[in-house]
PDB file of N, CA, C and O in Angstrom:
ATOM      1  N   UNK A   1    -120.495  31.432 -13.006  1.00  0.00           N
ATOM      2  CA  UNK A   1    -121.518  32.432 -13.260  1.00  0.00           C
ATOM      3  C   UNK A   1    -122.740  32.104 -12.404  1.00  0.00           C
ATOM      4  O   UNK A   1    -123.165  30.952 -12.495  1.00  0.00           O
ATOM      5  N   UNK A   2    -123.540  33.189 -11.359  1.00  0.00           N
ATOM      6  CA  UNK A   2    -124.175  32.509 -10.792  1.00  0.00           C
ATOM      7  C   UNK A   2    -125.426  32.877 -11.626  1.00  0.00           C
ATOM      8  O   UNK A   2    -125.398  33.618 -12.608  1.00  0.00           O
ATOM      9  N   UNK A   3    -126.650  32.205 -11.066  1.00  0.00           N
ATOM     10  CA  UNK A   3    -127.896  32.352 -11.882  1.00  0.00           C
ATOM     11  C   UNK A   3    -128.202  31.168 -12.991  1.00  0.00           C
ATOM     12  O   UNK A   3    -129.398  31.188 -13.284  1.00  0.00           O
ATOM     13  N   UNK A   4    -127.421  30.078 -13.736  1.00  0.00           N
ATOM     14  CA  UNK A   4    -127.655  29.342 -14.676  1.00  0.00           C
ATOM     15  C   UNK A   4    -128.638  28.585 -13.736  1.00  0.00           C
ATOM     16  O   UNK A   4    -128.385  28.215 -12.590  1.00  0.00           O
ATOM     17  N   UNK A   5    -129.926  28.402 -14.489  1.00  0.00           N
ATOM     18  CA  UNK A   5    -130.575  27.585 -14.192  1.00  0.00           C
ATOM     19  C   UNK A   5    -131.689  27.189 -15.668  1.00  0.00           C
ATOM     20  O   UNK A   5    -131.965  28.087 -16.463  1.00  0.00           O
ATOM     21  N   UNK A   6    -132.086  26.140 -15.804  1.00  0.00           N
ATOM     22  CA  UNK A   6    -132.994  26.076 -16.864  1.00  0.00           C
ATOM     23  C   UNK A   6    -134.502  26.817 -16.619  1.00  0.00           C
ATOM     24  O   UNK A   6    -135.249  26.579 -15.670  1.00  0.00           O
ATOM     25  N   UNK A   7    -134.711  27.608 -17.527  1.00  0.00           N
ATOM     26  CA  UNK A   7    -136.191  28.039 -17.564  1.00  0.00           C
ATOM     27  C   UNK A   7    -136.862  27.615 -18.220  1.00  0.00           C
ATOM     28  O   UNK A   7    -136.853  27.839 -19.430  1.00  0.00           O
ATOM     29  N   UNK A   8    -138.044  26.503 -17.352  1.00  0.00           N
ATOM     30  CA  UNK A   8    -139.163  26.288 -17.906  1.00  0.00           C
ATOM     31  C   UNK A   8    -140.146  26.813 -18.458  1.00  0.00           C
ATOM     32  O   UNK A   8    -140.795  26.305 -19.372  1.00  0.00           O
ATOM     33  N   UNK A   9    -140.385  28.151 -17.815  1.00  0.00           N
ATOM     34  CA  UNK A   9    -141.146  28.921 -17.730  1.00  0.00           C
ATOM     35  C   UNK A   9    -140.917  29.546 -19.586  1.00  0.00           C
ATOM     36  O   UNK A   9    -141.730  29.556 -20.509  1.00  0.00           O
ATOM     37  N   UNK A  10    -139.218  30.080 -19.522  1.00  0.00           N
ATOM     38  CA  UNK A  10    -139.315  30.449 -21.467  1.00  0.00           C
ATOM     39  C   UNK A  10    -139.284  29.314 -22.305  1.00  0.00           C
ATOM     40  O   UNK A  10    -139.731  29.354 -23.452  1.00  0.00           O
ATOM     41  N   UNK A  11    -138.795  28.324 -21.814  1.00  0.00           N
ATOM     42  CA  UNK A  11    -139.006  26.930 -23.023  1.00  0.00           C
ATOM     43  C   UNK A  11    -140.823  27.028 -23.032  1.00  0.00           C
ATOM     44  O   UNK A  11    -141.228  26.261 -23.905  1.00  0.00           O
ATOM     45  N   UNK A  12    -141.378  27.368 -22.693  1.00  0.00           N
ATOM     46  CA  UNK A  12    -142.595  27.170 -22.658  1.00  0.00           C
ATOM     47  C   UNK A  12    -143.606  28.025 -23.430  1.00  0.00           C
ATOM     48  O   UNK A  12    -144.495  27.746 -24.235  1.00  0.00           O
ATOM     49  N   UNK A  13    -143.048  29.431 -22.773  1.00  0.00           N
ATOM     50  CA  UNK A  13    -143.445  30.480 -23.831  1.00  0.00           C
ATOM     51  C   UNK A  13    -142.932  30.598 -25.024  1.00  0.00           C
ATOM     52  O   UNK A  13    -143.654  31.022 -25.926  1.00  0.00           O
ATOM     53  N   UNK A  14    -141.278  30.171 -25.340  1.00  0.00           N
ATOM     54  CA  UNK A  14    -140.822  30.269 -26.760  1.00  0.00           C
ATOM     55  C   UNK A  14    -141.676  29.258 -27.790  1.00  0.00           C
ATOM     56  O   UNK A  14    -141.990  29.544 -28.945  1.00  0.00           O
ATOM     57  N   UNK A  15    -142.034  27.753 -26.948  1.00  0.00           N
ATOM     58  CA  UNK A  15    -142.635  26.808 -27.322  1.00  0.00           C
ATOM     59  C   UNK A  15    -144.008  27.290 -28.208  1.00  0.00           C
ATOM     60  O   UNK A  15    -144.456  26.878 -29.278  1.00  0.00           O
ATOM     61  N   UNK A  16    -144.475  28.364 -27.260  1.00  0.00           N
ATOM     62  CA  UNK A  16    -146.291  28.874 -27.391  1.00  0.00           C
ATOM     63  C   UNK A  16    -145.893  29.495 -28.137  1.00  0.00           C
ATOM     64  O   UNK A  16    -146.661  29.127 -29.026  1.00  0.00           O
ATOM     65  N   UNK A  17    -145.304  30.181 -28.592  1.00  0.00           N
ATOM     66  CA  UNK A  17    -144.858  31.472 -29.747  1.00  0.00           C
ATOM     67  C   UNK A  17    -144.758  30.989 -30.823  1.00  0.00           C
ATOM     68  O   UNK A  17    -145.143  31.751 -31.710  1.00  0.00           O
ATOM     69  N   UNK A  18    -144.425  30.095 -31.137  1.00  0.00           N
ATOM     70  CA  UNK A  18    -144.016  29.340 -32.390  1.00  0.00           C
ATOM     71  C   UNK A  18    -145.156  28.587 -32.806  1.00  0.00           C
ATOM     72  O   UNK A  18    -145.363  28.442 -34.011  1.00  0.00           O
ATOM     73  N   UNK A  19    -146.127  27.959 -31.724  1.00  0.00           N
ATOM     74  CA  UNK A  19    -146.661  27.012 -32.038  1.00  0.00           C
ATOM     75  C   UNK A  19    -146.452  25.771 -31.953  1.00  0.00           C
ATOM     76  O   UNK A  19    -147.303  24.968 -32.334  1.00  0.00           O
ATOM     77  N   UNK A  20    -145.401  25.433 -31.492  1.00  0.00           N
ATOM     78  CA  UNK A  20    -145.022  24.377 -31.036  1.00  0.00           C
ATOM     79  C   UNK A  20    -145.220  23.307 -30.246  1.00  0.00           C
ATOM     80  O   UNK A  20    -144.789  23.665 -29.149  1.00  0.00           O
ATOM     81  N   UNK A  21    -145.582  22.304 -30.165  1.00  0.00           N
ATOM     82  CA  UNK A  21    -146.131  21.270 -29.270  1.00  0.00           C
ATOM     83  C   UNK A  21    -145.274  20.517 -28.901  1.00  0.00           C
ATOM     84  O   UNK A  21    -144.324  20.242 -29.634  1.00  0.00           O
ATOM     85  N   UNK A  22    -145.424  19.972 -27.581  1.00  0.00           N
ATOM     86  CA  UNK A  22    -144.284  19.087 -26.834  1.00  0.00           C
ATOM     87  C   UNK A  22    -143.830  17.590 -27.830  1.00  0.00           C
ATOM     88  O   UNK A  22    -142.860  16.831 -27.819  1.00  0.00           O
ATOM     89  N   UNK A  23    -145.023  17.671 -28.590  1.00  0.00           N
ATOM     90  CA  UNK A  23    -144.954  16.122 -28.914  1.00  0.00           C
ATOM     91  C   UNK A  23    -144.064  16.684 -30.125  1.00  0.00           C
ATOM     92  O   UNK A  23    -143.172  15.843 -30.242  1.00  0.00           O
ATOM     93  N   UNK A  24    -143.833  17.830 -31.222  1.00  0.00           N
ATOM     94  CA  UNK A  24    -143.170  18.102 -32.270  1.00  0.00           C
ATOM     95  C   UNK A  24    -141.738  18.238 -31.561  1.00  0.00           C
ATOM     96  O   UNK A  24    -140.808  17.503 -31.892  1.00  0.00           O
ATOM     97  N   UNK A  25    -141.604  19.279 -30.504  1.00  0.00           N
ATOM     98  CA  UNK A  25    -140.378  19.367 -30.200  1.00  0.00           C
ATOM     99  C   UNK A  25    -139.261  17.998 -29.536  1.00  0.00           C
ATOM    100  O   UNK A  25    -138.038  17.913 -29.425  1.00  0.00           O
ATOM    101  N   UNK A  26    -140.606  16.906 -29.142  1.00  0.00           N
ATOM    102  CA  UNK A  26    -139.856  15.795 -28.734  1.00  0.00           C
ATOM    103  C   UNK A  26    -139.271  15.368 -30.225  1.00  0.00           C
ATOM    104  O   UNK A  26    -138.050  15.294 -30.368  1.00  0.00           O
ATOM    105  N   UNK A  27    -140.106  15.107 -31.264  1.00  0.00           N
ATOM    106  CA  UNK A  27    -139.677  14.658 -32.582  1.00  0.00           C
ATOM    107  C   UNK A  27    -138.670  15.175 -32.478  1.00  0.00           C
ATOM    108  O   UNK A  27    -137.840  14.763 -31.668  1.00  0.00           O
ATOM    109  N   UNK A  28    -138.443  16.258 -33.289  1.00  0.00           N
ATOM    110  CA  UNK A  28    -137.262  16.995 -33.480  1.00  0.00           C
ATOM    111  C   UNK A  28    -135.844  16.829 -32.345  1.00  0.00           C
ATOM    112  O   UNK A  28    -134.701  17.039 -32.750  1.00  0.00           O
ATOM    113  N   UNK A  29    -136.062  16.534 -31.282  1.00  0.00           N
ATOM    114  CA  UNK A  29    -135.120  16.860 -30.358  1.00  0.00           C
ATOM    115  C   UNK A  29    -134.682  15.135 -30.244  1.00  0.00           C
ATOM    116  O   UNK A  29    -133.590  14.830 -29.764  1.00  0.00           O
ATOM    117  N   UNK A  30    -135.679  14.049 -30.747  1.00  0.00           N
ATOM    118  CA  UNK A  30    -135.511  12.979 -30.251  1.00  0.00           C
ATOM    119  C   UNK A  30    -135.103  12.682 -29.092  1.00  0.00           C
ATOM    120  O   UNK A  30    -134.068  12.030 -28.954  1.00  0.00           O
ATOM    121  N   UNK A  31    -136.177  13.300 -27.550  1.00  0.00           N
ATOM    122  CA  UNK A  31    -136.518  13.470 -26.419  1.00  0.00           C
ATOM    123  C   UNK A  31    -137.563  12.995 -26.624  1.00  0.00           C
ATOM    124  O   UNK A  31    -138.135  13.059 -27.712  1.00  0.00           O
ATOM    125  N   UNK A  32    -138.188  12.194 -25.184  1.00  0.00           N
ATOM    126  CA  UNK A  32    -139.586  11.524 -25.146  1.00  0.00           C
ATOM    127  C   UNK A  32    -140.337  13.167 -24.718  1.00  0.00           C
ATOM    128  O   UNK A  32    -140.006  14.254 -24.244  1.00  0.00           O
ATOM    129  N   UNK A  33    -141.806  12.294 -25.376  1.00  0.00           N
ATOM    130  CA  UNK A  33    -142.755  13.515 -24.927  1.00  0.00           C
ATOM    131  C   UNK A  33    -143.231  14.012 -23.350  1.00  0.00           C
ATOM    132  O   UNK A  33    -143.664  15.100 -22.970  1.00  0.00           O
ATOM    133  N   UNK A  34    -142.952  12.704 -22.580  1.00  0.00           N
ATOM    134  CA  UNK A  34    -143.119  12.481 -21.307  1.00  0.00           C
ATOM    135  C   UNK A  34    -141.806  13.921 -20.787  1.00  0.00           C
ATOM    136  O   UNK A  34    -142.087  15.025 -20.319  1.00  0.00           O
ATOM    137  N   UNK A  35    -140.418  13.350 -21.094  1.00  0.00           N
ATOM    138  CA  UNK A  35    -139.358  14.527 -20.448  1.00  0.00           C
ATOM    139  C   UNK A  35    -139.980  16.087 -20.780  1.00  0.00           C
ATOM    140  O   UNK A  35    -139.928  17.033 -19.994  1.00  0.00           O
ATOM    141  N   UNK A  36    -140.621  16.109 -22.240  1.00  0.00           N
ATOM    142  CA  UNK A  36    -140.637  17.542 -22.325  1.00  0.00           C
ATOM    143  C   UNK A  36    -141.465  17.807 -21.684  1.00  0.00           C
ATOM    144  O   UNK A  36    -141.170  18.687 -20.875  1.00  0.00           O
ATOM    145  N   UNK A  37    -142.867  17.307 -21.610  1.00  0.00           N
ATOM    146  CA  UNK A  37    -143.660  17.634 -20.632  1.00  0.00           C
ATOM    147  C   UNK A  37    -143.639  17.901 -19.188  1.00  0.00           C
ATOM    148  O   UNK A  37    -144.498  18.577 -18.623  1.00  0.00           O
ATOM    149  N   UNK A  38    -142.079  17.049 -18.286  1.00  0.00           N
ATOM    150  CA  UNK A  38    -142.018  17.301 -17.471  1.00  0.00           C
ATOM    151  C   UNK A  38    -141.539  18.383 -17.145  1.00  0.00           C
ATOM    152  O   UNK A  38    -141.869  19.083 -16.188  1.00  0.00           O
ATOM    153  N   UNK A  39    -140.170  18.708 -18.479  1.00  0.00           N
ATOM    154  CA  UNK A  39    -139.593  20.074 -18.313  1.00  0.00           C
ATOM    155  C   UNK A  39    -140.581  21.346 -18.366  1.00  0.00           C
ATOM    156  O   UNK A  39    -140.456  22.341 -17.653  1.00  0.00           O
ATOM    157  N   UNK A  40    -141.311  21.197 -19.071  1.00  0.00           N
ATOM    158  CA  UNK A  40    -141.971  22.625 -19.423  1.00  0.00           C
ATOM    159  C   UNK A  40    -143.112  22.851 -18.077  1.00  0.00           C
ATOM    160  O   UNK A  40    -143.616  23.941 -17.807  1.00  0.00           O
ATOM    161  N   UNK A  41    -143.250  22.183 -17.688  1.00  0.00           N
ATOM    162  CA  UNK A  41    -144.069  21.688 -16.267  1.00  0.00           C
ATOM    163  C   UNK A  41    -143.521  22.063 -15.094  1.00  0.00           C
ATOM    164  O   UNK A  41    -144.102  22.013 -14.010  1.00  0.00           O
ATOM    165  N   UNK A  42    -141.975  22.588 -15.352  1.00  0.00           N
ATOM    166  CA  UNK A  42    -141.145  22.665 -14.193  1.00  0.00           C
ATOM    167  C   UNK A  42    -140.594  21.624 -13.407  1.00  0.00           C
ATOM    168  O   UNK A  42    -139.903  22.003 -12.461  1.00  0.00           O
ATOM    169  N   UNK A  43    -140.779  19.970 -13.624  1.00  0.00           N
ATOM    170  CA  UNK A  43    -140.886  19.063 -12.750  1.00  0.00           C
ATOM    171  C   UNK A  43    -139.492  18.452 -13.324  1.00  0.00           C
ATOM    172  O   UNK A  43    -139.574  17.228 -13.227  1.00  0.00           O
ATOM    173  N   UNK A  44    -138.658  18.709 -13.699  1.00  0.00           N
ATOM    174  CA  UNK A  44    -137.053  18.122 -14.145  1.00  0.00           C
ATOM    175  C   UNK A  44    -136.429  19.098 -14.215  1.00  0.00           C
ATOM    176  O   UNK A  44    -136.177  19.686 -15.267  1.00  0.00           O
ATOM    177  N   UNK A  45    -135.962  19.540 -12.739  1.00  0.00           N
ATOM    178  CA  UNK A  45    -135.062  21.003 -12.195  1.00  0.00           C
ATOM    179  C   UNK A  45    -133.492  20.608 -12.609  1.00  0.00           C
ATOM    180  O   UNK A  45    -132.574  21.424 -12.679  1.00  0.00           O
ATOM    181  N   UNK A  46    -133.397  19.299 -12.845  1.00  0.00           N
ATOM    182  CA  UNK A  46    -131.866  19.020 -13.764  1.00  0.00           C
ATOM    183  C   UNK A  46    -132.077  18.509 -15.201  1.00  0.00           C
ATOM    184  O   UNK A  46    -132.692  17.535 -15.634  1.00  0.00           O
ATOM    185  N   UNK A  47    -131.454  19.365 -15.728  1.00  0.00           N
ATOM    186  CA  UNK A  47    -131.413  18.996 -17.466  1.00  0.00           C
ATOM    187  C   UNK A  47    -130.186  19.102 -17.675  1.00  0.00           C
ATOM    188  O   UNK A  47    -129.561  19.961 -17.052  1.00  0.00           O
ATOM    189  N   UNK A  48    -129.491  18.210 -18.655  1.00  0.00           N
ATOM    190  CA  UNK A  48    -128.138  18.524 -19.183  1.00  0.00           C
ATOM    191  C   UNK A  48    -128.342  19.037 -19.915  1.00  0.00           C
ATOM    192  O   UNK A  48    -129.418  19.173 -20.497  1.00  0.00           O
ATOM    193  N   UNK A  49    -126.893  19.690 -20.198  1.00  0.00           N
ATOM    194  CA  UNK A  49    -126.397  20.736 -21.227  1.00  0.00           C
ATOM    195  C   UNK A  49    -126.173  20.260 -22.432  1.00  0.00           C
ATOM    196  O   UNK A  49    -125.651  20.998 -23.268  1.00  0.00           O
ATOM    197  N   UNK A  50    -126.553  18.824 -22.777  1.00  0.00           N
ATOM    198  CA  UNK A  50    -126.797  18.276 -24.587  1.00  0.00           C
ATOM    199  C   UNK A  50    -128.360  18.520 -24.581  1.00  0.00           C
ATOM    200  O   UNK A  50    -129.001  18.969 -25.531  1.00  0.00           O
ATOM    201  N   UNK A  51    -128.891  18.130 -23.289  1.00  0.00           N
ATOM    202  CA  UNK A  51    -130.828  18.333 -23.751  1.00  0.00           C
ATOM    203  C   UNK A  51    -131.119  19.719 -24.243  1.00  0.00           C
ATOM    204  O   UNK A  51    -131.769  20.088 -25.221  1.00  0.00           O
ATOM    205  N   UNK A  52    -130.227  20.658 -22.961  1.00  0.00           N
ATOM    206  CA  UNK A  52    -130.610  21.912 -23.329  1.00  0.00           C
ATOM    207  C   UNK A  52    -130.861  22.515 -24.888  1.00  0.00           C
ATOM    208  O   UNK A  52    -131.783  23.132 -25.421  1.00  0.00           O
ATOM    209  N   UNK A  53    -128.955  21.777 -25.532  1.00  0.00           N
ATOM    210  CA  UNK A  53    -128.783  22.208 -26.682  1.00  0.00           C
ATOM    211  C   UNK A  53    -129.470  21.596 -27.695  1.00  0.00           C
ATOM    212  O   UNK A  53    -129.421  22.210 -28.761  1.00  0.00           O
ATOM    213  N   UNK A  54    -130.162  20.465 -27.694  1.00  0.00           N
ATOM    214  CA  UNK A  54    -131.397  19.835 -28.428  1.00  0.00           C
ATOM    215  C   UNK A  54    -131.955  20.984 -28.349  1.00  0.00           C
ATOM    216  O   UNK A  54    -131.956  21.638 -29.391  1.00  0.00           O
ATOM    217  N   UNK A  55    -132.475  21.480 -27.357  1.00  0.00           N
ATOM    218  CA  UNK A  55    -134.022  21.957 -27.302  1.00  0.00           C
ATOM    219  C   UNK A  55    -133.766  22.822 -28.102  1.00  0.00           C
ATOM    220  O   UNK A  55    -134.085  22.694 -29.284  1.00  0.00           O
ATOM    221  N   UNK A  56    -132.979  24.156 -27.526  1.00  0.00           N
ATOM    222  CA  UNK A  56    -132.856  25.309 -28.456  1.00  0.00           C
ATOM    223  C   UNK A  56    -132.334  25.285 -30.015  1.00  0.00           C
ATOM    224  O   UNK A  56    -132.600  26.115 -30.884  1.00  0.00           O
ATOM    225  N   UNK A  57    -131.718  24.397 -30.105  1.00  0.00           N
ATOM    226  CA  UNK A  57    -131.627  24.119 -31.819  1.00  0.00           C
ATOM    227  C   UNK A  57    -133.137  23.949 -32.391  1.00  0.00           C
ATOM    228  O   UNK A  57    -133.691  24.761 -33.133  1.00  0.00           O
ATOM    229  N   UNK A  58    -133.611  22.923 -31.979  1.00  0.00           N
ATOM    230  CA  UNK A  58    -134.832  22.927 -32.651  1.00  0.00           C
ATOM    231  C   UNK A  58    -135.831  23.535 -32.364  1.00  0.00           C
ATOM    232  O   UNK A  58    -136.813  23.436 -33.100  1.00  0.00           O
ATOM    233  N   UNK A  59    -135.868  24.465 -31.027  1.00  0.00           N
ATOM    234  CA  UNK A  59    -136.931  25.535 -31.092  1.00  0.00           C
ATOM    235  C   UNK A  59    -136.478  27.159 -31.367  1.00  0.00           C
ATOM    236  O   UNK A  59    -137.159  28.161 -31.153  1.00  0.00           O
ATOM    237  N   UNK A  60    -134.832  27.057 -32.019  1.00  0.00           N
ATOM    238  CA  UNK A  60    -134.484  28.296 -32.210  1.00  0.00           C
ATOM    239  C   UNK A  60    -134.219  29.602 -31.326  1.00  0.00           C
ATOM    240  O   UNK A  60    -134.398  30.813 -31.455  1.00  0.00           O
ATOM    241  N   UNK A  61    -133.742  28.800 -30.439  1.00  0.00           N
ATOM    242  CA  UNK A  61    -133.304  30.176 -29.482  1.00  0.00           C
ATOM    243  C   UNK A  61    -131.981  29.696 -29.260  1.00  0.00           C
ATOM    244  O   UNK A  61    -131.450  28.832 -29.958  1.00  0.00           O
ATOM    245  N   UNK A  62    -131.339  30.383 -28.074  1.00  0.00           N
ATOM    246  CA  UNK A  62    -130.182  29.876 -27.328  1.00  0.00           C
ATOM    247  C   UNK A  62    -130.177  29.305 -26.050  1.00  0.00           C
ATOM    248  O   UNK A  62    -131.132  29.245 -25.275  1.00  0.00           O
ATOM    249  N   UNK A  63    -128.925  28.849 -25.866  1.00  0.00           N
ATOM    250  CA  UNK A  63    -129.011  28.145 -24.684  1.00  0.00           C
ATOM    251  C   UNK A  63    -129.131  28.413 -23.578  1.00  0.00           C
ATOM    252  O   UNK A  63    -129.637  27.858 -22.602  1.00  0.00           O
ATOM    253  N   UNK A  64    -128.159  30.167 -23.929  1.00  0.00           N
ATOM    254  CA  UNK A  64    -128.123  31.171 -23.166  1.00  0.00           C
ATOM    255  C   UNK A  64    -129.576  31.865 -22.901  1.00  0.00           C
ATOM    256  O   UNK A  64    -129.590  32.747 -22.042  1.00  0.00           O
ATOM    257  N   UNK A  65    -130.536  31.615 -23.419  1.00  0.00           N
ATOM    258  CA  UNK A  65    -131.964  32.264 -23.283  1.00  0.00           C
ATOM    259  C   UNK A  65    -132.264  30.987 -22.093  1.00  0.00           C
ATOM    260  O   UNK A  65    -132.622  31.246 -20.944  1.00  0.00           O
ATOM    261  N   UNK A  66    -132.089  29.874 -22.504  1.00  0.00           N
ATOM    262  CA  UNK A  66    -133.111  28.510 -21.933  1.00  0.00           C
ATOM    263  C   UNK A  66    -132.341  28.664 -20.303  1.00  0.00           C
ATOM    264  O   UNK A  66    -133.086  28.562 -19.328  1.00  0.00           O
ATOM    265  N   UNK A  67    -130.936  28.895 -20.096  1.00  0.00           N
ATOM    266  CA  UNK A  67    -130.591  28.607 -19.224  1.00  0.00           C
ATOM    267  C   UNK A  67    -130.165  30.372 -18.401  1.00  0.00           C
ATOM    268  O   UNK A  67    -129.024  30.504 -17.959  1.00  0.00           O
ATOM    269  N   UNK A  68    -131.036  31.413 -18.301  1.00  0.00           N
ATOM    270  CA  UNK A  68    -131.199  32.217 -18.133  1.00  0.00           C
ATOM    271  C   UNK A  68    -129.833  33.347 -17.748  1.00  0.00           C
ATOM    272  O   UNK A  68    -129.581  34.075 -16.788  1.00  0.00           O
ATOM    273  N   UNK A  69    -129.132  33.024 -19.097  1.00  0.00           N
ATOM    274  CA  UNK A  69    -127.477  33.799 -18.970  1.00  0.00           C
ATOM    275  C   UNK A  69    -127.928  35.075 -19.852  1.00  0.00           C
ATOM    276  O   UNK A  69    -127.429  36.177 -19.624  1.00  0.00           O
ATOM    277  N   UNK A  70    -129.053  34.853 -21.038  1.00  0.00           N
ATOM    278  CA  UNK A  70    -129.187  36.124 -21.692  1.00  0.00           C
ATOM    279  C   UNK A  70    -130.676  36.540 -21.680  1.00  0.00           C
ATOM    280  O   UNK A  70    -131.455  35.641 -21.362  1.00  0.00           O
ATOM    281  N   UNK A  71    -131.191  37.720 -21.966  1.00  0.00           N
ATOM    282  CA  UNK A  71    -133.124  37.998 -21.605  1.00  0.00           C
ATOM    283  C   UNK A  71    -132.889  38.064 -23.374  1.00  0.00           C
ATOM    284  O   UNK A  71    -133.628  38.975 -23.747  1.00  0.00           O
ATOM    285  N   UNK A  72    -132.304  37.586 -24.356  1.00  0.00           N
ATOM    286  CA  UNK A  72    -132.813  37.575 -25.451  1.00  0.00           C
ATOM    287  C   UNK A  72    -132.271  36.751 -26.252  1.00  0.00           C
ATOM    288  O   UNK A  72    -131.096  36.561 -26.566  1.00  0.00           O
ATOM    289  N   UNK A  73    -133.945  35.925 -26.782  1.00  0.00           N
ATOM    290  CA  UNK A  73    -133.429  34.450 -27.339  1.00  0.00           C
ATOM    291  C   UNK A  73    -132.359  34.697 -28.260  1.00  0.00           C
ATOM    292  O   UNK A  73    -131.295  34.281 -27.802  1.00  0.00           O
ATOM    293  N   UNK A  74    -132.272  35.121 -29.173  1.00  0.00           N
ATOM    294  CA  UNK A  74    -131.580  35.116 -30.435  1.00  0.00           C
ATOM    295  C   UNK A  74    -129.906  35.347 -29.875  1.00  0.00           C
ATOM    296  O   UNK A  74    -129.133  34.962 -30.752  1.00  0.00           O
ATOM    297  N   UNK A  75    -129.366  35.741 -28.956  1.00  0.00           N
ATOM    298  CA  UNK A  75    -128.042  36.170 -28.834  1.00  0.00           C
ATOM    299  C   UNK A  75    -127.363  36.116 -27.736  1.00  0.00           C
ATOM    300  O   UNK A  75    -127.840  36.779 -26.815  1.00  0.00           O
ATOM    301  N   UNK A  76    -126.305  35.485 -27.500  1.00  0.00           N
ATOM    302  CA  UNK A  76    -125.623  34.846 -26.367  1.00  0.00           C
ATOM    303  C   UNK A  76    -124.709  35.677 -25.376  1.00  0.00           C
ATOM    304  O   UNK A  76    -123.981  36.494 -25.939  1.00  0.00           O
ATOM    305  N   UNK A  77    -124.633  35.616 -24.156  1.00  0.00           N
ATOM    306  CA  UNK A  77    -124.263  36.256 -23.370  1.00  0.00           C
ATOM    307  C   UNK A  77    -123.179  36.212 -23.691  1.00  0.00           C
ATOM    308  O   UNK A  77    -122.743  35.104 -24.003  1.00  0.00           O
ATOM    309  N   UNK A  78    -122.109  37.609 -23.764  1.00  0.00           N
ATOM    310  CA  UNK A  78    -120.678  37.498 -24.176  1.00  0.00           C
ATOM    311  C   UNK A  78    -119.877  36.669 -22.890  1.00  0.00           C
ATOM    312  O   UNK A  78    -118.985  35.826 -22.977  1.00  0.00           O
ATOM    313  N   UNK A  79    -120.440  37.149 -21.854  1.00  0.00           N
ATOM    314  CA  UNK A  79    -119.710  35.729 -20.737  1.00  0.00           C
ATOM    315  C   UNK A  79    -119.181  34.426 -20.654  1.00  0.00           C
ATOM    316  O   UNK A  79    -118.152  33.920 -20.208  1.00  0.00           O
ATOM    317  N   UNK A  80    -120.383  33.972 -21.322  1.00  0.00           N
ATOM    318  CA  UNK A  80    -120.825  32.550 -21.569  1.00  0.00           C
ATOM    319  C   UNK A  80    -119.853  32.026 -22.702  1.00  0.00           C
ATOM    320  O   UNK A  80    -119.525  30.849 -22.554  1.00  0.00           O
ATOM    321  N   UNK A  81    -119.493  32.473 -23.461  1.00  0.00           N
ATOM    322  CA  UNK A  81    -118.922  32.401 -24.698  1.00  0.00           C
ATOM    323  C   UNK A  81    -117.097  31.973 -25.144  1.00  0.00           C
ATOM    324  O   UNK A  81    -116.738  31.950 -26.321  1.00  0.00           O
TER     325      UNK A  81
END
């Protein structure tokens, strides 16, 4: 599938929407605060696909949102699937 790439840019805004702070989502994800910061920063253009799925579990979207397969958090690209 071409196009998978991680978006910093919506981990960032989903992050701001919620209220969420790098340092809570590191808790939760048990990720240092340093990685999330780099991710949401754009500056860690490789993330694996267990970080990914940390993230979006605990900030409630999909993976398919984070890694730009679907334009809507809640529901997964039938592709992908």
């Amino acid at each position: 599938m071409d196009g998978l790439v991680f978006r910093d840019d919506r981990l960032d805004a989903w992050m701001e929407a919620r209220g969420l702070s790098s340092a809570e989502v590191a808790d939760m994800t048990e990720l240092s605060y340093n990685y999330l910061y780099m991710l949401r920063m754009g500056r860690r253009p490789n993330v694996s696909a267990v970080n990914v799925m940390r993230i979006a579990l605990a900030i409630g979207c999909t993976v398919d949102y984070l890694c730009n397969a679907s334009d809507d958090p809640t529901k997964r690209n039938p592709r992908t699937q």
